[in-house]
C-alpha positions in Angstrom: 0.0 0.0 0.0 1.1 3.2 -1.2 1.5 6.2 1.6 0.3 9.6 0.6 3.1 11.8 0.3 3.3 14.5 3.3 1.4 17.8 2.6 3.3 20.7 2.7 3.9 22.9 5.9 1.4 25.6 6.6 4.5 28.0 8.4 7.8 27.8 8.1 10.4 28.8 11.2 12.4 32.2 10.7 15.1 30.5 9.9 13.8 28.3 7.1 12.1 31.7 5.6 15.7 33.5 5.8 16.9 31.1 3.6 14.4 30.7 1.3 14.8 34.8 1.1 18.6 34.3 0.7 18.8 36.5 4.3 20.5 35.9 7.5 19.0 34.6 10.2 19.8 37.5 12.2 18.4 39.6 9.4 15.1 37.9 9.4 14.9 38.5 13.2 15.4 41.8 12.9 12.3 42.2 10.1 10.1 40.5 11.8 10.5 42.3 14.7 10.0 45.6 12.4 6.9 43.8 10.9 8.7 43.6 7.5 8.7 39.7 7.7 5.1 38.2 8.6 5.5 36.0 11.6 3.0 34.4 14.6 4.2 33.0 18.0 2.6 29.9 19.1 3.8 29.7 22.6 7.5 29.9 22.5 8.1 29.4 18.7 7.8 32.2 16.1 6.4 31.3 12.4 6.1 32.4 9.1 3.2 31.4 7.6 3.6 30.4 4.0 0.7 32.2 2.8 2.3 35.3 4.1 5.2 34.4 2.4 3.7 34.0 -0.7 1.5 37.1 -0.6 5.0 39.4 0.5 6.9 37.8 -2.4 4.1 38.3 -5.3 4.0 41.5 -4.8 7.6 41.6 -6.0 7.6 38.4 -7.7 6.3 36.6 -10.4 3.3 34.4 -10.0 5.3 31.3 -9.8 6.9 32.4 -6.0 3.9 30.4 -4.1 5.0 27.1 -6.4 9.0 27.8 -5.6 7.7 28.0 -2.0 6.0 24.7 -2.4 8.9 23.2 -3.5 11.1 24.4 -1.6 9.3 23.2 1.3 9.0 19.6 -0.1 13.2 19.6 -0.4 13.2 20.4 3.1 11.0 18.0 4.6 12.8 15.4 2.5 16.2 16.4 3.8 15.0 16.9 7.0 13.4 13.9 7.9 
């Protein structure tokens, strides 16, 4: 039986979006704290949700960005475990 492959994550940690944006990680700190980078906390952790993403790169982007997101994401969950 064939297991369905693993959907792709609805956020992504600071650091994962940093280097998605080609950014440090101190750098992507720094713009979310100035509201540049969308992020939520869920208790301790902070999280960029990819729709965010998406929406902040489109606007400077072509429409592709949310399917480089997408699989970009599926690289890293491979690599990752």
């Amino acid at each position: 039986m064939e297991h369905p492959s693993p959907s792709p994550s609805l956020t992504f940690t600071v650091e994962e979006a940093a280097e998605m944006l080609g950014i440090s990680r101190t750098f992507a700190y720094e713009a979310v704290r100035r509201g540049e980078l969308p992020a939520i906390r869920i208790g301790r952790r902070l999280l960029v949700p990819r729709a965010a993403l998406a929406r902040l790169l489109a606007s400077d982007a072509p429409p592709q960005a949310d399917l480089v997101l997408s699989t970009v994401a599926q690289e890293g969950s491979t690599t990752n475990g």
